[in-house]
C-alpha positions, 0 to 999 in steps of 0.5 A: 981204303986197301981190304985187309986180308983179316976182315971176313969179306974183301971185294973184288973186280965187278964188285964180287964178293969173296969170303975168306976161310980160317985153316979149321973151316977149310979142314971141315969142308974137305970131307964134302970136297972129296965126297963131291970128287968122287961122286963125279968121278963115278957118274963120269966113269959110268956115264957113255955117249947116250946115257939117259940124262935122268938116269945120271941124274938118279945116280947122282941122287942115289949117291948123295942118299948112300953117303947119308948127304943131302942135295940142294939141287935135287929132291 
């Protein structure tokens, strides 16, 4: 049987698993996207050859603290 493009979950090649999004939770993730973005952009920019790789890493924490953010990747 074909996935219909209006169930939730459809898989893909290596039975991978993809969840479709309405046009409202795509609206409601774009605040976190552009944080993502920016927040790359700075470490990108202030980041040279030889730059510490715990130093970029309390930047990152830092950043995500300033915008009020939580990170499920650091403490």
């Amino acid at each position: 049987m074909a996935p219909s493009l209006r169930t939730e979950w459809w898989e893909t090649k290596g039975n991978r698993m993809i969840e479709l999004r309405t046009p409202a939770e795509i609206e409601a993730m774009r605040p976190a996207g552009r944080f993502v973005a920016e927040a790359l952009a700075t470490l990108r920019d202030e980041t040279k050859v030889g730059t510490n790789l715990l130093a970029i890493d309390r930047r990152a924490h830092d950043l995500i603290r300033r915008a009020g953010a939580e990170s499920w990747y650091l403490d």
